[in-house]
C-alpha positions as CSV (number, residue, x, y, z in Angstrom):
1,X,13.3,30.4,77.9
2,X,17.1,30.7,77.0
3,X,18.5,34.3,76.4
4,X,21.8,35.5,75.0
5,X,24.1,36.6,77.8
6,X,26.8,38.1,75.9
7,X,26.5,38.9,71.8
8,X,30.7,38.9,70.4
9,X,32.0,37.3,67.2
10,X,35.2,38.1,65.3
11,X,37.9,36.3,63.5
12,X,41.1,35.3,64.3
13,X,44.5,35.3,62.3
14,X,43.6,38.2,60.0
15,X,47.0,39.8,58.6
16,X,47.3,43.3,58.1
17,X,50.3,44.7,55.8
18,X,51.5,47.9,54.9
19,X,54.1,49.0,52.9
20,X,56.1,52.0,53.1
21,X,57.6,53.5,50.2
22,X,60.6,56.0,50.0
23,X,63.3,56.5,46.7
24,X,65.8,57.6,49.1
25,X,65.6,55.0,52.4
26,X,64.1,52.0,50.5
27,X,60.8,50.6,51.1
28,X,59.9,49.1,54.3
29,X,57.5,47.2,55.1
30,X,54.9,46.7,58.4
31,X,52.9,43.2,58.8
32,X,50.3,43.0,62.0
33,X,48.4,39.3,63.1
34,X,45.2,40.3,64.3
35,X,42.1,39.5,65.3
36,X,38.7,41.6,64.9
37,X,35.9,41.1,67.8
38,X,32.6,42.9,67.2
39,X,30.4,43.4,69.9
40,X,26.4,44.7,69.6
41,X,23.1,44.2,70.3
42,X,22.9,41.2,68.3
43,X,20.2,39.2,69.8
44,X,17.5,39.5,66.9
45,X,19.9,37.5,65.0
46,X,19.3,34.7,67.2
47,X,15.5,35.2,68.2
48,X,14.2,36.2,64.8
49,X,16.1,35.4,62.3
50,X,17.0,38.9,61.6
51,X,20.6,39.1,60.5
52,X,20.4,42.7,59.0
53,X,22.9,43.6,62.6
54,X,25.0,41.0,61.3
55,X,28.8,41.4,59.5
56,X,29.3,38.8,57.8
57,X,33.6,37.2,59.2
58,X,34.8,37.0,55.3
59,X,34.0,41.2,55.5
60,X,36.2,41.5,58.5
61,X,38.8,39.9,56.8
62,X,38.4,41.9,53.8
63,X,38.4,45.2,54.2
C-alpha cells in the first residue's frame, strides 16, 4: 500500500504590494515575489477524499 511521505503545496509567483502614503514625503511604494508553502496533516485528502484540510491555491493568492 502507498503512503504520503511528505504533505506541502503552495504557489509560486504570488506578488505582494503595498503602498505607502505620506502628503509631505510622497508616496512610496513596496512590491514582494513570493511564494506561499502550506504544510499539514493532509493525508485524508488523498486516502478519502476528504478535502475539508484543503486551501484551495487561488485563496493563497487572494488574500
Amino acid at each position: 500500500m502507498a503512503t504520503v511521505a511528505e504533505n506541502r503545496y503552495g504557489k509560486e509567483g504570488v506578488r505582494l504590494v503595498r503602498v505607502h502614503r505620506s502628503p509631505y514625503n510622497g508616496n512610496t511604494f513596496d512590491e514582494w515575489t513570493v511564494r506561499v508553502l502550506i504544510e499539514g496533516d493532509f493525508n485524508s485528502s488523498y486516502t478519502d477524499a476528504d478535502n475539508s484540510k484543503v486551501l484551495p491555491t487561488d485563496t493563497m493568492k487572494n488574500t
